[in-house]
N, C-alpha and C positions, 0 to 999 in steps of 0.2 A: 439478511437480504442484501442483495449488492446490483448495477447496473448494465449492464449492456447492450453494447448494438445491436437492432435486429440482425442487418447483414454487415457479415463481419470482411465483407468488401469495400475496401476503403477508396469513397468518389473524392478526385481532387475535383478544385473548381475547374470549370472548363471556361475554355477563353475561343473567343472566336475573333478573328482577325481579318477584317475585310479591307479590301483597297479600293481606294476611291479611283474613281475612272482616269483615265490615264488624261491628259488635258494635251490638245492637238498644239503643237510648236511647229505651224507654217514656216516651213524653208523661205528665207528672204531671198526675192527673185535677187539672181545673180546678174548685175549688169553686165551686157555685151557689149564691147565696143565693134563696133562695125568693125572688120580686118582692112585695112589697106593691102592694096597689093603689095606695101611695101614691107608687109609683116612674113616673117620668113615661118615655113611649115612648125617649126622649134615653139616657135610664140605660141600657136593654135596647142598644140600639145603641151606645153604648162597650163594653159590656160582650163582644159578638160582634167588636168591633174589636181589642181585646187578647186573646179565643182565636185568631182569627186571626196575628196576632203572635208567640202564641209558638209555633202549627204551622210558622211560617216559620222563626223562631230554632232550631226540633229541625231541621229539614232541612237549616240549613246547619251548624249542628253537624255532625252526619252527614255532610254533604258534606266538612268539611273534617276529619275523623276521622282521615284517615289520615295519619300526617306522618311524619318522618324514621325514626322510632320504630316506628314501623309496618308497615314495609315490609322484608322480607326479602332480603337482598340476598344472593344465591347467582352465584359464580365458575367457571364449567365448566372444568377444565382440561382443555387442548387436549394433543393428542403435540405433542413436541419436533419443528421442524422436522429432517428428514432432511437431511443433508449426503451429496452425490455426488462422488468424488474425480475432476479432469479430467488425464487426463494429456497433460503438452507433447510434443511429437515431439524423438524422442533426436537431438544431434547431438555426431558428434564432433571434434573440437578439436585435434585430437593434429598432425593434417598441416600445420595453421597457424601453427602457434610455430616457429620458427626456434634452430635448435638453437644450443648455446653453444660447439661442439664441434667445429666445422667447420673450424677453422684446426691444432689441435693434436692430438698422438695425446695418448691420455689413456692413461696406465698408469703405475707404483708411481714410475718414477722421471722423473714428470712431471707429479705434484700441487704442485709450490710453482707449475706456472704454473697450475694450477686455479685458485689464489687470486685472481692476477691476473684471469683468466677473469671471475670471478665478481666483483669489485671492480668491472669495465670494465660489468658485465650491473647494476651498481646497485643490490648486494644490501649494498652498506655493509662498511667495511672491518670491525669488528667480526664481522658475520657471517660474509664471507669467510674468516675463520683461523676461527671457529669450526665451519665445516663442513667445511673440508680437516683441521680436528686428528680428526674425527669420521669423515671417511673413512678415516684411516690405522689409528684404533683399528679398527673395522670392519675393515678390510680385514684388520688385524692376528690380531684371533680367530679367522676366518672361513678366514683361508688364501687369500686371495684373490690370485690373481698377472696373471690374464688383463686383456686390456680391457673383455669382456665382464663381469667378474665387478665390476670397478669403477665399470663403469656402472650394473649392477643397484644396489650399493650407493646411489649414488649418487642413484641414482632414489629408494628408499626412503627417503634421508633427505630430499631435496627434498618429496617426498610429505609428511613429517611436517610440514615446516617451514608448507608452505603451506595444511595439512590445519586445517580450524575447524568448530566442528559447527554454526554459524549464515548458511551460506550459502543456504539456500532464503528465496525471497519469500516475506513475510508475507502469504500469500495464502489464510489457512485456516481463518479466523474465523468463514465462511458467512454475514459483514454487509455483504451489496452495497448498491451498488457498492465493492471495493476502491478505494482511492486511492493512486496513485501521482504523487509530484513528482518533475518530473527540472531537476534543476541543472546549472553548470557552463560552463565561460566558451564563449565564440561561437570557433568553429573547432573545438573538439574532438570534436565528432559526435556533438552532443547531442541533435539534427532526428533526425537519421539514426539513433541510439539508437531513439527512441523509436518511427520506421515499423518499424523490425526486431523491437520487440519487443511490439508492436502486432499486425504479420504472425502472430507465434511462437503469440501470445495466442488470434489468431481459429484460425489451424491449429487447433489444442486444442480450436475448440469455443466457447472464448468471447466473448461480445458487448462489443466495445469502443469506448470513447467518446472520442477527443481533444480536451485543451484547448487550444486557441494566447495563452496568456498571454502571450507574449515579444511586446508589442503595440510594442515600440518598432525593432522591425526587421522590416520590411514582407516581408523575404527569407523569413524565418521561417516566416511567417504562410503564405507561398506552396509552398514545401519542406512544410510539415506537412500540408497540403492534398492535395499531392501523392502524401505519404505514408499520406494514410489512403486514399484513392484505391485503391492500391494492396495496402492490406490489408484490405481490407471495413471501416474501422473507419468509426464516423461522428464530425464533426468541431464544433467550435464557436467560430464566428472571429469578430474584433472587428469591431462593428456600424458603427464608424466609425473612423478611423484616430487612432494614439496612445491609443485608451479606457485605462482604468486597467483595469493585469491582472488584480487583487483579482476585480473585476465580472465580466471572461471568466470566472475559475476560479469565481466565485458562479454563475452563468448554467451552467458546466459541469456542474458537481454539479446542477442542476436537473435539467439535460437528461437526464443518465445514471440519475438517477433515475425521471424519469420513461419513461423506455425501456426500464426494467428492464436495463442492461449491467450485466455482469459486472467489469468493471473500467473504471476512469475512470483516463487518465494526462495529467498537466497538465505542457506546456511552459514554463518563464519564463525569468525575460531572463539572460544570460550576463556582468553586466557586476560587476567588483572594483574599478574605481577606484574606488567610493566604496563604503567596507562598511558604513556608514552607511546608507547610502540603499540599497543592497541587502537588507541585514537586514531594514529598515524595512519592505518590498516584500513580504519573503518572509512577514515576520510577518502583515502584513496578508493576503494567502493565505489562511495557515494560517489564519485568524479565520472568515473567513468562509465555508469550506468546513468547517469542525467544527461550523458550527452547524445542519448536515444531514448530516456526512459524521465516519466516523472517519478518519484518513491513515494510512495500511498502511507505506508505505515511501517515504523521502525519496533518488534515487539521486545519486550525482554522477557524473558522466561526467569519464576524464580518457585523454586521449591518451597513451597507453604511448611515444609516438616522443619525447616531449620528456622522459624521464628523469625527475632529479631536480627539473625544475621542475616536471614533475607534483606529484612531492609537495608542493611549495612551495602549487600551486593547492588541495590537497586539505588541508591546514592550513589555508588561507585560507579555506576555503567550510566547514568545520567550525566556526570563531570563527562564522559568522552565519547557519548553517543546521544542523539537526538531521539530520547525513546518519546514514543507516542502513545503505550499500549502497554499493558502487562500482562501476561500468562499466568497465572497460577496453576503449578502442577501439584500432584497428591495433594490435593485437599482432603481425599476419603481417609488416609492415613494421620491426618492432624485433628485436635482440639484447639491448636493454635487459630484459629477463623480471625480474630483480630486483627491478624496482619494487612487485611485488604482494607480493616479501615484507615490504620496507621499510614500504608504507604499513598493512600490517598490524598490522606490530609495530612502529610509531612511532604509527599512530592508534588501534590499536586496531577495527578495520572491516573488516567481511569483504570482499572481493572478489566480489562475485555475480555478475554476468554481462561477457561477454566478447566483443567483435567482432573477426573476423581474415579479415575482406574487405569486398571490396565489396557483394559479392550480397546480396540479402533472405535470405539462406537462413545465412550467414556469421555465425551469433550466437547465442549459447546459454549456460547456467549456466556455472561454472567451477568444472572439477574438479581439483582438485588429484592426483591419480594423469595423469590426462593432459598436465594442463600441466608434470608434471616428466616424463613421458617425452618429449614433445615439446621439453624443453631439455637432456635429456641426450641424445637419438639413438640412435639404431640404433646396434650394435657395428658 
C-alpha cells in the first residue's frame, strides 16, 4: 500500500496583501507675500512655478507612501493536503518457493541432516546450528514428536528469522512523484523487475513513469520500452544514442512531474567492473534528480539462483550505492532460500520484493510467514 493526494492539484499558500489607507499629507499653506507694486510680472511667475512644484512633490510623496512598512501582509492558511491510501493487489508467494524438504523426511531423529539442509540452502554455517539447536529446544517443551509438529516449529522460527518490520516501500510521504532507483548488475532481472513492478503499480491505480537510464546498452533501452508497453506506464528514452544517464533521469523527473505520476522508477546501467565510475554515475543521478525530486527508495535486484555470489554483488553495490531494498528474483528456480536470511543479517536490509516466474503477475512484497511456509512444506 502506498499514499497519495486526493487532488493531485497542487494549492500553494495564498497570500493576500492589503494596503492600509493612504494617510492625508495636507499641503503646507504656502505663504504670500503681499506684491508690491514694486515687484515685476517675472517675480509673480516664479512664484506660481514653485506652488506648482511642491503640489507635485505632495503627490508623489503620496504616491510613493506606501512601502515595505506599510503593507500588511496576511498568510491564509490552507487545510493540509488529504492523503488517500492506494492498495496493490495481494499476491501470494507461498506455491513459488521451492521447498527445502523434498529429499528428506524431517522428524526428531533427523534434524542433524536439517543442518546440512540448511547450510546447502545458504543460510551460513553459523545460522545452520543455531536454528537446528533452536528446533530441538522447541520441540523439547513443546512435546513435539510428529513431522507435522516439527514443521510448524519450524515454520515459526524461519518466520522470526526472516521477519523485519521495514519491508514496505517508502511510498507514504504524499510527495509525488515517489522515486524509485533500481540497480544491480545486467542478467539479474533488473529490466524485468522493474515492468513487474510497474504493472503491480498501475494495477493499484497509480500513474507511472519509466526512466531508461542504463543508455549504455541499447537492449535495455528496448526491453524497458517494451515493458512499459505492457503496463500502461509511460516511458522516457535517450534522445540520442550513449546520452549521459544523469540527463535521462533529469529529463525523467521532469516529465513525471509534469504528468503529475504517481511514482517515477529509473533504470541504470548494471555494470561493477569499475566501482569507480559506477559510483560516480550513480552519484551524479542522485544530484540531479533532488534538485526537483526527493528519492524514496534505491532497490537492488539480485538473482536468488547464484547463491553466495549474490551476496558478494550485494556487498559490492552497497560500497557505491545507498541501496534501501532488495529484489529477489527467480526464487521459484532456487533451493538456495537462505540467501534472504544471510543478506539480511550480514547487510543489514530488508528484502522487499520478490519475483518467482516469469509472468507479469509473478512478483509482489515478501512476506516472511509465506516464504518460510513455502521452504518448509506441507507435512
Amino acid at each position: 500500500m502506498f499514499w497519495r493526494k486526493k487532488d493531485k492539484s497542487v494549492n500553494e499558500p495564498i497570500v493576500e496583501i492589503q494596503e492600509r489607507p493612504k494617510e492625508q499629507h495636507p499641503i503646507e499653506p504656502v505663504a504670500v507675500v503681499e506684491v508690491q507694486d514694486a515687484v515685476t510680472e517675472q517675480a509673480i511667475i516664479q512664484d506660481e512655478l514653485v506652488l506648482a512644484q511642491a503640489e507635485d512633490e505632495v503627490e508623489t510623496y503620496e504616491s510613493a507612501a506606501i512601502t515595505a512598512k506599510d503593507v500588511e501582509v496576511h498568510e491564509v492558511e490552507i487545510a493540509q493536503v488529504e492523503l488517500e491510501p492506494v492498495v496493490l493487489p495481494k499476491r501470494s508467494l507461498t506455491k513459488g518457493i521451492r521447498s527445502l524438504f523434498s529429499r528428506i523426511k524431517f522428524d526428531l531423529e533427523n534434524l542433524e541432516e536439517l543442518e546440512s539442509v540448511l547450510i546447502q540452502a545458504d543460510f551460513g554455517v553459523d545460522a545452520s546450528e543455531a536454528i537446528v539447536a533452536e528446533v530441538k529446544s522447541r520441540a523439547k517443551k513443546s512435546g513435539a514428536e510428529t513431522e507435522a509438529d516439527l514443521r510448524l516449529i519450524l515454520t515459526g522460527l524461519l518466520t522470526e528469522k526472516f521477519g523485519r518490520d521495514d519491508r514496505a516501500l517508502k511510498l507514504d510521504s504524499g510527495i509525488q512523484p515517489y522515486v524509485i532507483l533500481v540497480v544491480g548488475v545486467n542478467g539479474a532481472g533488473k529490466t524485468t523487475t522493474i515492468g513487474k513492478l510497474a504493472n503491480w503499480l498501475t494495477q493499484g491505480g497509480a500513474k507511472v513513469t519509466l526512466g531508461a537510464a542504463d543508455t549504455f546498452r541499447a537492449a535495455a533501452v528496448e526491453q524497458l520500452e517494451t515493458w512499459a508497453t505492457r503496463s500502461n506506464s509511460e516511458i522516457v528514452k535517450p534522445t540520442i544514442e550513449g546520452q549521459d544517464p544523469a540527463s535521462v533521469a533529469f529529463e525523467s523527473a521532469e516529465r513525471a512531474i509534469a504528468s503529475q505520476s504517481d511514482v517515477l522508477i529509473i533504470d541504470t546501467a548494471g555494470r561493477l567492473q569499475n566501482k569507480q565510475g559506477l559510483m560516480d554515475e550513480l552519484g551524479k543521478i542522485r544530484r540531479v534528480i533532488e534538485k526537483n525530486l526527493a528519492i524514496s527508495e534505491v532497490l537492488l535486484v539480485l538473482d536468488a539462483t547464484t547463491g553466495q555470489n549474490a551476496l558478494a554483488q550485494a556487498k559490492a553495490f552497497t560500497e557505491v550505492a545507498n541501496v534501501t531494498g532488495i529484489v529477489l528474483t527467480k526464487l521459484d528456480g532456487t533451493a538456495k532460500g537462505g540467501i534472504v536470511y544471510s543478506i539480511q543479517e550480514q547487510l543489514d536490509i530488508p528484502v522487499k520484493l520478490v519475483g518467482i516466474g516469469e509472468g507479469i503477475d509473478d512478483f509482489g512484497f515478501f512476506d516472511a510467514s509465506e516464504f518460510a511456509i513455502g521452504l518448509v512444506g506441507e507435512s
